[in-house]
Every structure is written in structure tokens, then in C-alpha cells.
C-alpha positions in Angstrom: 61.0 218.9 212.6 61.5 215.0 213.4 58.8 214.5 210.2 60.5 217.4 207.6 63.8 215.4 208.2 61.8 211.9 207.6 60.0 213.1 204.7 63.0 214.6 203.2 65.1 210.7 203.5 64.5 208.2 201.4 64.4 204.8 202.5 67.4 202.9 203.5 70.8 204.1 202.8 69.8 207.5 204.1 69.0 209.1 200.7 67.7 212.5 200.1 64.4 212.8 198.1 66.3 214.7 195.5 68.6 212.2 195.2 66.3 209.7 194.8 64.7 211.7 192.1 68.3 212.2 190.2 68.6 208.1 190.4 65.2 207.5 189.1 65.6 210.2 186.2 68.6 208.3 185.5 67.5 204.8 185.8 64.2 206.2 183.2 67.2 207.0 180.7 68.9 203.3 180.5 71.7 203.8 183.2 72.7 200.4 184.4 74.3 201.9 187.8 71.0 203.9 188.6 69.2 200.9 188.3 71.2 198.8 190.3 71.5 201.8 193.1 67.3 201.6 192.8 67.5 197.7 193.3 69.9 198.1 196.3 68.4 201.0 198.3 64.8 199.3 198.2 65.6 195.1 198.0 65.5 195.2 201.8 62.6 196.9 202.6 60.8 195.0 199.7 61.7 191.7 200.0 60.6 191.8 204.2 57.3 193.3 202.8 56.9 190.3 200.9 58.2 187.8 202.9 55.3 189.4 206.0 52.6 189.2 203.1 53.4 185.9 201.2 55.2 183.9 205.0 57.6 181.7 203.4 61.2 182.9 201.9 60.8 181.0 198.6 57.7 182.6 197.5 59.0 185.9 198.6 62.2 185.7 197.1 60.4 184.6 193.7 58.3 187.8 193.9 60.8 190.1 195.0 62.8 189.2 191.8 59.4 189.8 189.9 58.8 193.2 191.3 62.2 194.4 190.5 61.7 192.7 186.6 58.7 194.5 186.7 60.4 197.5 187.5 62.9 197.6 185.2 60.7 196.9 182.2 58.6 200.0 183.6 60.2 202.5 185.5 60.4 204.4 182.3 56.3 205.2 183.1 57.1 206.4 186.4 55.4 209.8 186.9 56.1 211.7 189.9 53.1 212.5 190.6 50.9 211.7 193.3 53.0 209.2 195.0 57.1 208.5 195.6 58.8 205.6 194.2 58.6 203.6 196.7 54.8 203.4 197.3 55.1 202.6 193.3 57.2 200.1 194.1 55.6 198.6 197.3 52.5 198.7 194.5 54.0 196.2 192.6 55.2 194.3 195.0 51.5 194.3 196.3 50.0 193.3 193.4 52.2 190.3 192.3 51.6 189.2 196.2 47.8 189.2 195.2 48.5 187.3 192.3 49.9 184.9 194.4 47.5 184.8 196.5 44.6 183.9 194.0 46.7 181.3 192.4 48.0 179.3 195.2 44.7 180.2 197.5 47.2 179.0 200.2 49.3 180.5 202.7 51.7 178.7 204.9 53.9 181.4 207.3 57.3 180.7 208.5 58.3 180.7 212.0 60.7 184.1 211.3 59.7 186.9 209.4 62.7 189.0 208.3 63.0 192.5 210.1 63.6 195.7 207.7 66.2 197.9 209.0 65.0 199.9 211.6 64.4 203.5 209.9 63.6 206.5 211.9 60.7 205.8 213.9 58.5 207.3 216.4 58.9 207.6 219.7 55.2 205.9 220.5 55.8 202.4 218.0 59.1 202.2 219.4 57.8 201.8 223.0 55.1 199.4 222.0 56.9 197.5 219.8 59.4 197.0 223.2 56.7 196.8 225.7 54.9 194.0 223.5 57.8 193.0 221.9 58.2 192.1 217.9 57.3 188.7 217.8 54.4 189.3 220.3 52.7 191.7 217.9 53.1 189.5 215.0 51.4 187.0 216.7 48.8 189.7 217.4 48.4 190.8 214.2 47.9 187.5 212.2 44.1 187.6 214.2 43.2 190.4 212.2 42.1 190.4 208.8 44.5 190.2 205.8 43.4 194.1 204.9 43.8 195.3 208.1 47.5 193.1 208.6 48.9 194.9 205.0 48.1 198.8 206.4 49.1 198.3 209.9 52.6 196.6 208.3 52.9 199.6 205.3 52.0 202.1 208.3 54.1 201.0 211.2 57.1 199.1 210.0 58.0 200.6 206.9 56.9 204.5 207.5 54.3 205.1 204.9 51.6 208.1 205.4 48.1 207.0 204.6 48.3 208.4 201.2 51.2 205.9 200.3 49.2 203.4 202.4 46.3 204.2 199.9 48.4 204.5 196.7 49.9 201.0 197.3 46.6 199.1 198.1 44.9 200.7 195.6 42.1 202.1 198.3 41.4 205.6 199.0 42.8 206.9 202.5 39.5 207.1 204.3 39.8 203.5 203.6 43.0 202.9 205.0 42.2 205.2 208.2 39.1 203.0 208.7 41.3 199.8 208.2 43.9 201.3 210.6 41.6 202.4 213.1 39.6 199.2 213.1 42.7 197.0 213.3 44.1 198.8 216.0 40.7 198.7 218.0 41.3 195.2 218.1 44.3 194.9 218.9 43.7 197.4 221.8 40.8 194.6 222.4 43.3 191.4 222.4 45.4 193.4 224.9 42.9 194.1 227.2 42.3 190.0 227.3 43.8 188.5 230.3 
């Protein structure tokens, strides 16, 4: 019931799929509000994405303001199809990161990565994330491989199934289950270390 009620919510602002749907239709139409409400429910969520992927605020906010460019020049292509908006957006967002990536070939993380809000979580990540505590698992995660760091982020702190996982990496889910399962095999590993 927990998951209907999840799947049913849009990120942030506590949004209903359908209305999500009736702010996209409108944003694909021109309307300046819709596509201000879009920029608003999902800054947030995006510009923490970035800001894990990229580690510094200035490159993050520089791509943050990219990926919602890039949506407004597009969302007019926006299908709903296989995926929500917001694995079409994480997409972008992933994609200018990799751009990044190949033209700087550098990464220099900050100290503080900037939390999403909390969303509805589980029960299970909640209790680790307490029992190893946030920063602890950051520090965790930056041993594993860049891959491995993006679906365990997309999967556990902003909510998205394997298929949005998938749709946003531009892998196929077996992919990201393998990823998953791998980097949480080593975490599980790193743990285990005294």
C-alpha cells in the first residue's frame, strides 16, 4: 500500500501523478506558470543530484541551469511513454554531468554534499542510513566505482525503481540490478572491515 501511495506522488511538493501530467501538458503548450511550477517541484532534487555527481556547487549550479534550459527548449518532445518526467529529467541532468566529465577529466568533491528533502522512504534505508549515518555512507560510497556510486544515489536517495534507474543511465535494468547488487556487495565487504 506504502508503494501505490509512493508511486502515485510525485517528487517534492507532494504532487499527484496526474497532476504532474496536467503541468507538463501545460508546460508542452507555452504556459509560463507550468513551467515555472516544473522548475520548482524538481530544482531540489536535481541540483543535489548534480552537486553528488559533479562535488563542487559551482559546477553543479552551472549544470542545473543547463538541464532546466535544456528542458525548456524540449519538453515539447516529452512522450509519456516508458518513463516519468523526472527520470527524463534526471536524464538530462545525467548527460550534461558526463559532458562535464569528459571535458574537465577532473573532479574535485566538496566537503558537504547538499541533502534532497527527505521523501517517503523505506523503512530498511532509513535504519541504515541512521545506523551508518549520512556522511559515513558517503564516505563509503566514493570507494566504489563511478557507475556503481550514480545507481546506488538514483536508487536510495532519490526513489527511483530500476527502470528509471535504467532510463536515466541509459543501461538496461539487468544492468542496473547488476551495478546495484555489486556495489552493495561491497559495501557489505567495507563494513565487515574492522
Amino acid at each position: 500500500m506504502a508503494n501505490e501511495a509512493a508511486a502515485s506522488t510525485a517528487p517534492g511538493r507532494g504532487m499527484s501523478q496526474q497532476e504532474l501530467r496536467q503541468l507538463v501538458d501545460r508546460a508542452q503548450k507555452g504556459e509560463r506558470e507550468a513551467l515555472e511550477e516544473l522548475y520548482l517541484v524538481h530544482f531540489d532534487r536535481i541540483y543535489s543530484y548534480l552537486h553528488m555527481s559533479v562535488g563542487n556547487r559551482h559546477d553543479a549550479e552551472d549544470l542545473t541551469t543547463q538541464t532546466f534550459l535544456k528542458m525548456l527548449e524540449s519538453v515539447g518532445k516529452f512522450r509519456w511513454r516508458s518513463a516519468p518526467f523526472s527520470a527524463w529529467l534526471f536524464r538530462i541532468a545525467h548527460n550534461l554531468a558526463m559532458d562535464h566529465f569528459r571535458a574537465n577529466r577532473r573532479w574535485q568533491p566538496e566537503e558537504e554534499v547538499p541533502e534532497p528533502d527527505p521523501g517517503e522512504g523505506s523503512a530498511a534505508e532509513e535504519e541504515a542510513l541512521e545506523s551508518i549515518g549520512r556522511r559515513s555512507m558517503l564516505e563509503l560510497i566514493e570507494n566504489l566505482s563511478h557507475e556503481q556510486q550514480q545507481v546506488l544515489t538514483l536508487k536510495f536517495v532519490f526513489n527511483f525503481s530500476n527502470g528509471e534507474v535504467a532510463t536515466i543511465l541509459g543501461k538496461t535494468e539487468g544492468a542496473v540490478k547488476s551495478l546495484q547488487h555489486r556495489a552493495l556487495a561491497a559495501l557489505q565487504r567495507q563494513l565487515e572491515q574492522p
